[in-house]
N, C-alpha and C positions, 0 to 999 in steps of 0.2 A: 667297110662298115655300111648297114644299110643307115639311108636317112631317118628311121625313126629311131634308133637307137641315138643317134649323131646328137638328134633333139633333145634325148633325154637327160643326154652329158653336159650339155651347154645349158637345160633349163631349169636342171634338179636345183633343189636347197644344197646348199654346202657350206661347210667352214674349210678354213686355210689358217695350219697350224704352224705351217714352217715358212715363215717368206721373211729375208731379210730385206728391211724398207732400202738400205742401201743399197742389195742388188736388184731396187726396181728401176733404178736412175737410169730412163731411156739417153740415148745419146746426145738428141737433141737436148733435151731437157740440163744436161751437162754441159753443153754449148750454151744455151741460154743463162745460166746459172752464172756461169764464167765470163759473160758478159757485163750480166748486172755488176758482179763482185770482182771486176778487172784480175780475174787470176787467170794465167796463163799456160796453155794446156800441150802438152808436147804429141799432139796431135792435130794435122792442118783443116781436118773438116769435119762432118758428121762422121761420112763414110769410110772415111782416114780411121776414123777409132771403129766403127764396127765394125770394119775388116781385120782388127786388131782382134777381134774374138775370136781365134782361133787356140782353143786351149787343149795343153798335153795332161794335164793333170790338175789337181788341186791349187798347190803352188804359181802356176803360171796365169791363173784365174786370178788369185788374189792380188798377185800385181797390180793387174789392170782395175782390180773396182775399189783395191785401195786409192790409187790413180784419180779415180772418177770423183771419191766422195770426197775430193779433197776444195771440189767448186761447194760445200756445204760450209756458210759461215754464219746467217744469221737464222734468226728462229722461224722467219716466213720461206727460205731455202727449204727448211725441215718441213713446214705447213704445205708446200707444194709439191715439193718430192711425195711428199705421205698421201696428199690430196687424189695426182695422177694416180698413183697405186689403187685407191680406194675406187676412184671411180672405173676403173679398170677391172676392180673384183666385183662391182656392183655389175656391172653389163654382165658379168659369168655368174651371177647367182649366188655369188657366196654374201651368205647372210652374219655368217659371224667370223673373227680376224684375231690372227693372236698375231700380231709385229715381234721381231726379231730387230733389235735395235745394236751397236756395236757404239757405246760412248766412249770408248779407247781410241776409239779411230781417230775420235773428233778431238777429245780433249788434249791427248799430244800435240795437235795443232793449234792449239790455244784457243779453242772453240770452250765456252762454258758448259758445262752439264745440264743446268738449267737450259740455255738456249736448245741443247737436243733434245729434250725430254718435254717442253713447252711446246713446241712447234710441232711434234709428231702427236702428243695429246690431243692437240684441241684439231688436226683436222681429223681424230678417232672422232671426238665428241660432235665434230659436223655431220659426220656419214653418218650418226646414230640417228641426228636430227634430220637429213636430207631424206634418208631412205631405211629407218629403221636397222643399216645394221649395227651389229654390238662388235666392240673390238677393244683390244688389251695387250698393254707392251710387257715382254719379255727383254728383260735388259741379258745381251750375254756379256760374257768375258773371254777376251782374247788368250786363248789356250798357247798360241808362240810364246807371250809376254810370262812375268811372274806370278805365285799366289801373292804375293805381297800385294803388287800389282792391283791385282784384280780386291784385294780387300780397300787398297784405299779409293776406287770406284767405288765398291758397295757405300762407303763411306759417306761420300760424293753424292749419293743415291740416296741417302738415309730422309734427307728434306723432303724425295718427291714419292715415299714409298708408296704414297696412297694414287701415285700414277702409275705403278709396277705390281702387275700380278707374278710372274715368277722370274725366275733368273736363267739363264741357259751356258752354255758352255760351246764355243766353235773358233774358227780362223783352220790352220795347218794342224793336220791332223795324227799326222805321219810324226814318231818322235816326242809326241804330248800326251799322255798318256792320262785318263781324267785322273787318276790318284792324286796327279797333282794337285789338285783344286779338291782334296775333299774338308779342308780346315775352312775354307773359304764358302763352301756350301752348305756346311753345318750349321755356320752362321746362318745362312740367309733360310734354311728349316727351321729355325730356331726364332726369324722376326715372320714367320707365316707366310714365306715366300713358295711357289710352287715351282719344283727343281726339273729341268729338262736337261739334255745332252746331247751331241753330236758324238757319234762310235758305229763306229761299224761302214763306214763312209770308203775309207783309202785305209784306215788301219784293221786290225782284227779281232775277230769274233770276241778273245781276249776286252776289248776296249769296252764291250756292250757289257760284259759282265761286273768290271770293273765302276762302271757306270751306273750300274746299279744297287753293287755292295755298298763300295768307295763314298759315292757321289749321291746317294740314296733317288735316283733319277726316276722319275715319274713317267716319262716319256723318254723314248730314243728317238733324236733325229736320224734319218736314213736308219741305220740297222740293219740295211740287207746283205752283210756280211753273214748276218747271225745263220744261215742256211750252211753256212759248214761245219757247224756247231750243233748235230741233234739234240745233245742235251741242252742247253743254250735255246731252240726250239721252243722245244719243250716246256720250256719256266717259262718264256714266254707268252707260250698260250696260257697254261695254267693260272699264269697271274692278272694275263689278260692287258700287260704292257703294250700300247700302243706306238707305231710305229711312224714315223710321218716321211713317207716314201717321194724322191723327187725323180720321175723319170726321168725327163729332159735333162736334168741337172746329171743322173747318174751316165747319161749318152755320152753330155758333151764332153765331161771331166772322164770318159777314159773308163768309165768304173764296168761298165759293159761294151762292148764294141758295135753290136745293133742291138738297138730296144726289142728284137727278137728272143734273144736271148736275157730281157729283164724276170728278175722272177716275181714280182708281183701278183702271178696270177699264182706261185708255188706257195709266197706267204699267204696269200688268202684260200688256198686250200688246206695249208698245214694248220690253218683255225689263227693266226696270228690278227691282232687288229690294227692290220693297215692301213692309212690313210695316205691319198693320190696330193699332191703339195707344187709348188715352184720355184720354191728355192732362192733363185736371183735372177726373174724372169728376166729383164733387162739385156742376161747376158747370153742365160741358155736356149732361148729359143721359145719361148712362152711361156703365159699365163695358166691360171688351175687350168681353165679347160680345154688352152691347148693342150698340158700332158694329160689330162684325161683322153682326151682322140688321139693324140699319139700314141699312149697304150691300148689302148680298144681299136686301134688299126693293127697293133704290131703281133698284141696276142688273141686270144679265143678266149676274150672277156666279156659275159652276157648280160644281159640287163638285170639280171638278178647280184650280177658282180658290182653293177652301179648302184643298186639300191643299198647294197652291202655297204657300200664306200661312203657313199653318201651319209646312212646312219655313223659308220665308224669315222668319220669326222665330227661330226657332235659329239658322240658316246665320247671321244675321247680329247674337247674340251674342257679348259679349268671355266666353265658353267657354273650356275648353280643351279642346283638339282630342276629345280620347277621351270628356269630357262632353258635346259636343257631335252625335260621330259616335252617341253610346247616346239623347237626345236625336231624334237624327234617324228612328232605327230606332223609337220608342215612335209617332211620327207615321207611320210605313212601316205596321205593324202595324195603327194605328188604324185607317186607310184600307182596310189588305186584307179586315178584318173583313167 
């Protein structure tokens, strides 16, 4: 990749639609965390647990960053986890942040709802004031666990809805099929919640579909199953479904064997609205714009594929319209330069 492109990926506007705050917990930061809060980690150092990232799959990943978020106990734990993240997406340009939150994790741990949802809030509401960006939680539901399950979170959640723009649906994905959860989702369409999904990740073309009958999903996380699915394709683009693509994520977990072989550059010519994301950078190997240079090294992605990417990450924010069209124009601009 020549250096002026390099610049354009690290300096463009962007939003980041898929990032679970939990898979931002650098290691150290895990080690620190487990100091203040005396819990005890069955790992002997830093390096001891990142040499532990080595993953075969889905499954073998979540182990480990179940593991990890288990040093999160009080509300400033949440405030500092969320904090590093942000200031992290603030150096790569992204302007606006939808967090991926998992209160199941915490609450079976006897962690309060309240304290997860307070402490990941107000460091949004710092970055808005530090640096202008805008950001908004996605509370998901652990897709292993029950619909019951996940309705008495919704429940849980009802006090702080006016901190929750939509809901989403992840964890192991193999075996969960969203159907599950479409009683559970209906609900949350119903209190004006905006509905997302993980499908199309480790399970099949099947799951995207269902995810969007079933689960009336607004968004597919990953998705990029759906390429074996012409028809499937097809409604896709037609509808104009956006997709929130995790390279690095889709490398490490197995789901491609070299980002050679990612099709991101096949959904963006089949007209699909991809968006470049990071998943749980912490674990996979970088932030937005490390996977944006990881893809634009691996494939024959051209500055016109970034300006594309760049707009289809706003375009397919829960914005409101007039933040989204000012948004769009800061990516207009960038470009004309």
């Amino acid at each position: 990749m020549d250096a002026t492109l390099r610049n354009i990926l690290e300096k463009m506007p962007k939003a980041e639609l898929h990032i679970h705050i939990e898979g931002s917990l650098e290691p150290e930061l895990i080690f620190a965390l487990a100091r203040r809060n005396g819990v005890a980690l069955p790992y002997a150092s830093v390096d001891a647990l990142r040499s532990a990232y080595a993953f075969t799959d889905l499954q073998s990943f979540l182990d480990i960053y179940y593991a990890g978020a288990s040093v999160l106990l009080a509300e400033e734990d949440f405030y500092d986890m969320t904090m590093a993240y942000l200031q992290r997406a603030n150096n790569d340009n992204v302007r606006h942040v939808e967090l991926f939150f998992d209160p199941q994790t915490h609450t079976s741990r006897g962690v309060a709802f309240a304290t997860v949802v307070n402490g990941i809030h107000r460091a949004v509401q710092d970055a808005r004031e530090k640096w202008g960006m805008t950001g908004a939680l996605i509370m998901c539901f652990l897709r292993h666990l029950s619909e019951e399950e996940a309705f008495a979170t919704l429940e849980a959640a009802l006090p702080y809805r006016d901190k929750l723009i939509g809901v989403g649906l992840d964890s192991s994905e193999r075996g969960h099929p969203p159907e599950k959860f479409a009683r559970v989702f209906a609900r949350c369409k119903g209190l004006g919640l905006h509905l997302v999904a993980h499908a199309g990740e480790e399970g099949p073309p099947a799951y995207i579909t269902t995810a969007l009958d079933d689960l009336h999903a607004e968004r597919i996380d990953h998705g990029v199953a759906c390429m074996q699915d012409p028809a499937l394709v097809q409604r896709l683009v037609r509808q104009q479904t956006p997709l929130t693509v995790c390279p690095l994520s889709n490398l490490k977990l197995c789901v491609f064997k070299r980002l050679q072989d990612h099709n991101l550059l096949a959904l963006l010519e089949a007209g699909i609205v991809a968006t470049v994301n990071s998943d749980d950078p912490a674990y996979f190997g970088g932030y937005i714009n490390d996977n944006f240079i990881a893809a634009f090294e691996a494939l024959p992605l051209t500055r016109e594929h970034a300006r594309r990417l760049a707009r289809n990450s706003f375009s397919a924010a829960f914005l409101a319209p007039e933040d989204k069209a000012r948004r769009l124009r800061e990516v207009e601009a960038f470009f004309s330069q």
